[in-house]
Structure formats: C-alpha cells, structure tokens
C-alpha positions in Angstrom: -24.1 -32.7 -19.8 -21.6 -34.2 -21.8 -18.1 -32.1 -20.6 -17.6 -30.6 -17.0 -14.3 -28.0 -17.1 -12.9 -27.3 -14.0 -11.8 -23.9 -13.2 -10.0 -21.5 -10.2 -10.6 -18.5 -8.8 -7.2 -16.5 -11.0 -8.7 -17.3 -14.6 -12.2 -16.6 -13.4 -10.9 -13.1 -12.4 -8.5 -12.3 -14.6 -10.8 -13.2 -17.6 -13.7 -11.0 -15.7 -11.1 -8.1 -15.9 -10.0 -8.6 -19.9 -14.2 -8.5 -20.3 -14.9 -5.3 -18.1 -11.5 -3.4 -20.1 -12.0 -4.6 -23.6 -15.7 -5.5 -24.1 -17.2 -3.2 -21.3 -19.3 -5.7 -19.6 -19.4 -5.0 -15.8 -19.6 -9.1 -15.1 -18.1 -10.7 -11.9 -16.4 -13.1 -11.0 -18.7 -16.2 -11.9 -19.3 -14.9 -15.7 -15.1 -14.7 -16.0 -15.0 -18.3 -14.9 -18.0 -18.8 -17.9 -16.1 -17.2 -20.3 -13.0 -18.9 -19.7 -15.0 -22.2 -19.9 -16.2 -21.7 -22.7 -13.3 -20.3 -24.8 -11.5 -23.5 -23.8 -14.5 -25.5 -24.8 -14.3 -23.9 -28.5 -10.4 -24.7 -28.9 -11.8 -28.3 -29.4 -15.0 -27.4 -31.4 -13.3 -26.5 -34.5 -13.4 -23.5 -37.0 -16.7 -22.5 -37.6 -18.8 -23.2 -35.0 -21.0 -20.8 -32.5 -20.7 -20.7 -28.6 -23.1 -19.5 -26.4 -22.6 -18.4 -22.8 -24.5 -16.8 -20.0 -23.2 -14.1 -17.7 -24.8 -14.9 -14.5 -23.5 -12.3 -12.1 -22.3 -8.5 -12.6 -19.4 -7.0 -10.4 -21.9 -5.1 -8.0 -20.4 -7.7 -5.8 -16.6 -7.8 -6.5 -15.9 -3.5 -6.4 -13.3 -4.4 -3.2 -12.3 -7.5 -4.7 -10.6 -8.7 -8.2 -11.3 -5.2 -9.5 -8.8 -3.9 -7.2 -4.9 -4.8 -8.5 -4.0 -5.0 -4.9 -5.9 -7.6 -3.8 -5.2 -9.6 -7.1 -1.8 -9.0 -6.5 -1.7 -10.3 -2.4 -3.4 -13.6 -3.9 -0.9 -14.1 -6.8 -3.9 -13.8 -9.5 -2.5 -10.8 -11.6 -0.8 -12.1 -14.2 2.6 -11.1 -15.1 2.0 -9.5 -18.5 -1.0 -7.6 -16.7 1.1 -6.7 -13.5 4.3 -5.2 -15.6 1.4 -3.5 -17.8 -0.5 -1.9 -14.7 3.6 -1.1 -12.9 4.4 0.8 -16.2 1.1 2.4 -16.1 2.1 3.7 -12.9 5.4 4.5 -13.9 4.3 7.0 -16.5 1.6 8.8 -14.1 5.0 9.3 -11.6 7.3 10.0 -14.7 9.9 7.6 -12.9 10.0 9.9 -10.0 11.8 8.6 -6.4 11.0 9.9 -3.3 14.4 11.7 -3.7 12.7 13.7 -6.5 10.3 15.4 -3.8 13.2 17.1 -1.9 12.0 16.5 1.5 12.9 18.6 4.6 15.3 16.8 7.2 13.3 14.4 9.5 12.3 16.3 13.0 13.0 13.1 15.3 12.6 12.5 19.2 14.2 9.9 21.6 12.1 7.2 23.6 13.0 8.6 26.7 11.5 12.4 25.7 8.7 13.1 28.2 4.9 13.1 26.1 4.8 16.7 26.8 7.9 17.7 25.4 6.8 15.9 21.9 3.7 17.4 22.1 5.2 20.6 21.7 7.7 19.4 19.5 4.7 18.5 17.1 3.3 21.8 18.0 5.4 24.4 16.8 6.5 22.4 13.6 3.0 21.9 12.5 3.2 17.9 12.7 0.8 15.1 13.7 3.7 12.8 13.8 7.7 12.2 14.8 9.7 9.0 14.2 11.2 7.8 17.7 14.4 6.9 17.6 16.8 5.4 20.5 19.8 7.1 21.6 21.8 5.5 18.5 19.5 7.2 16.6 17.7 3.8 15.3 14.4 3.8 14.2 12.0 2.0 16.7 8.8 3.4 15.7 6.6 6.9 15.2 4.4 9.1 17.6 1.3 10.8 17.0 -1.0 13.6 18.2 -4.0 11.3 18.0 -2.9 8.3 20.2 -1.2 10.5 22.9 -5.0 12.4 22.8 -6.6 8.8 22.8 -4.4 7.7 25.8 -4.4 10.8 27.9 -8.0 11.5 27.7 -8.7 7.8 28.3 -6.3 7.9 31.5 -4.2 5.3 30.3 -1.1 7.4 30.5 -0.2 11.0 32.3 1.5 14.1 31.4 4.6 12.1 32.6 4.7 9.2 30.6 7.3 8.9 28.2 7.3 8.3 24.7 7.8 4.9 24.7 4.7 4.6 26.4 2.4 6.3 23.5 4.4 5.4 20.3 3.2 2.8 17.4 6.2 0.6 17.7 7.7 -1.0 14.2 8.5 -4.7 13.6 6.3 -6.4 16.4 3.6 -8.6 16.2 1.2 -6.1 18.6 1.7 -2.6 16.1 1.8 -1.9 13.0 4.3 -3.5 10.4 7.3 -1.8 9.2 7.3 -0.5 5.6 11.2 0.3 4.1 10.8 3.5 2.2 14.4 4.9 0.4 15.0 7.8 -1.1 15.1 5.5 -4.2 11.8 4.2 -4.1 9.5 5.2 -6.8 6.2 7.2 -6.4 4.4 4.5 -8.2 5.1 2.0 -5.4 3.4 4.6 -2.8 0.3 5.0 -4.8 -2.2 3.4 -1.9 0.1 3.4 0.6 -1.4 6.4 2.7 -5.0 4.7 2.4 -3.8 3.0 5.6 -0.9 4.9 7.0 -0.8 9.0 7.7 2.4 9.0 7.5 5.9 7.3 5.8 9.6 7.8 7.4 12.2 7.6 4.6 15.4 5.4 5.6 18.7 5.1 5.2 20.1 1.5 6.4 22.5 1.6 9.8 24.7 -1.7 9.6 24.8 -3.2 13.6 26.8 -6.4 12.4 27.4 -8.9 9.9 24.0 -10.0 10.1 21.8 -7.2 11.0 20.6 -4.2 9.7 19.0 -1.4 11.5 17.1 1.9 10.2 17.3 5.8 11.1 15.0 8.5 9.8 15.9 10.7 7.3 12.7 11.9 6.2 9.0 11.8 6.7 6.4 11.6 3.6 2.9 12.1 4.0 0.0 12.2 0.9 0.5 15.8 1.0 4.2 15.7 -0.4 2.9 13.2 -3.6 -0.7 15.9 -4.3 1.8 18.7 -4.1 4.5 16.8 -6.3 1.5 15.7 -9.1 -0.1 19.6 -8.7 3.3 20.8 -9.4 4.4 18.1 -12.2 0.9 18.1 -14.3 2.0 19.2 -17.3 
C-alpha cells in the first residue's frame, strides 16, 4: 500500500448520490467513499492514466439513510448546490404556492378548561379528529385529538369529566411533541414530509406578550388532505 486517503461520512454520501443520479449504479455508502478516493487519487496521477475501483456495497442498506434529503440535511451532509437544487425542485412541484394559497376555513378552536365531552362533540359535528387548545387569551398551548381522548378514556386514565388540559398534546415542552411555526406565508414545498409524523398542522399568526416574547393563536388548521386536494386541483 503505498497512499492511505482519509475520508468522512458527507463525501462518501454525497458522491454515492452523484453515482445513483448520473451513472445509475445503486451503490452505498462505502462505494461513494471509494469513488471519492479514488478521483482524488487521479488528480495527482496525471493525464492519461487508468483508475480502477471496486464497489463493495449497494444501497439495499442505506434506503432510510443518505438516500433520503432529510436525513442528509439533519446531519449537514447535503451540499449547498445540491440543497438549493432539490428546494427549487420543490418549488416548481408547489408552483411557489403558500399555505395562504389553499384558502383555509377559519380554525374551530377550544379553551383548556372545556370539559372532554364538550370537545368531543365539538370534533363531532364538524367532522374533525383534531382542535388547537387555546387559553382564555386565545394563545396557542397545544392541540386535541379523538385518538388520545379514546386512548385515555378507555384505558381509565381520565373520565368524562376531565378537562382538556388533561388529554391535549401540549406544544413547546420537553414531555410532547415539539412546536412547528406554520404561516400563511410558508410554502408548500417546506410541508412536503411534514404530515409523515404529524396528522395535523395549525397555521399561526404571532401575538406579541412583551418586548421579549412572542406567543401564537390559531388561525388555521392544515392537514395532508388540504395539499392532495390543492395538487388534484393544480395538475395541470
């Protein structure tokens, strides 16, 4: 062995990516890294000369990993020519469209204090699984749904007289589920896998409390329905 070259997990990927799109070999992670090896082993060869390399893996391995522009993106591997490639991309599928665009009813809200029966028959007869929960300020604190109030009743953790602070999925605490801002402004293309983990998305508008702090209130609810209609509707 006469030359060792070091590599990291971003060129190994990203060159495994350029290989999959432009040469249409499904190769993982390990054969990137050999790739890039070896093209920066020919820089110094000079012109003229042959470079073999061997692919040892395929991406049977990787499908949840560097193929995925999330993940590469969480990690900081996409680069930035790539990323602005695959956000325009996006762009065009969503034709620019905003959340705006989708002219969304008026969100159906409920306070904390509500009794769970009364939202369960507030999601009733408007046909949702879901309402945002507000306070008496009308501040966003976090959402309700048909499935946990089903979940804790039939489990006995809570009665038909619990309120709805005792059922909801609060926002912005370490023990629920993290808070994701969603404007009428934001584009389509930044909701894309959004609803892969969430049922549902409440639109905001910011409430200024003080000079430092900023709270929320509902203006609207989103769910994957309202971007298949939008797309079904916008195809042409």
């Amino acid at each position: 062995v006469d030359r060792w070259i070091k590599i990291t997990d971003k060129p190994a990927f990203t060159m495994a990516r350029r290989l999959i799109r432009e040469e249409g070999l499904l190769c993982g992670g390990s054969s990137g890294g050999a790739v890039w090896a070896a093209v920066e082993a020919a820089r110094s060869l000079g012109p003229g000369k042959r470079v073999v390399t061997l692919l040892p893996d395929s991406v049977r391995n990787y499908m949840t990993r560097f193929l995925n522009d999330d993940w590469m993106k969480q990690r900081g591997f996409l680069d930035e020519g790539e990323e602005l490639r695959k956000q325009n991309e996006r762009d065009a599928h969503w034709n620019g469209a905003r959340v705006k665009d989708l002219k969304l009813k008026r969100a159906v809200v409920i306070e904390m204090k509500t009794p769970v029966n009364d939202a369960v028959e507030l999601m009733k007869d408007n046909g949702f699984d879901q309402l945002p929960v507000i306070t008496s300020r009308g501040i966003l604190r976090g959402i309700v749904t048909l499935g946990n109030v089903l979940s804790q009743m039939s489990t006995g953790r809570v009665t038909h007289e619990a309120k709805v602070s005792d059922v909801m999925f609060r926002f912005q605490t370490s023990s629920s589920r993290k808070f994701r801002e969603i404007t009428p402004d934001t584009p389509l293309a930044e909701l894309d896998h959004f609803f892969e983990n969430n049922i549902a998305g409440i639109v905001t508008e910011r409430l200024s409390i003080d000079e430092e702090r900023v709270a929320f209130t509902p203006v609207h609810v989103i769910t994957a329905v309202d971007l298949l209609t939008y797309l079904m509707s916008n195809k042409d």
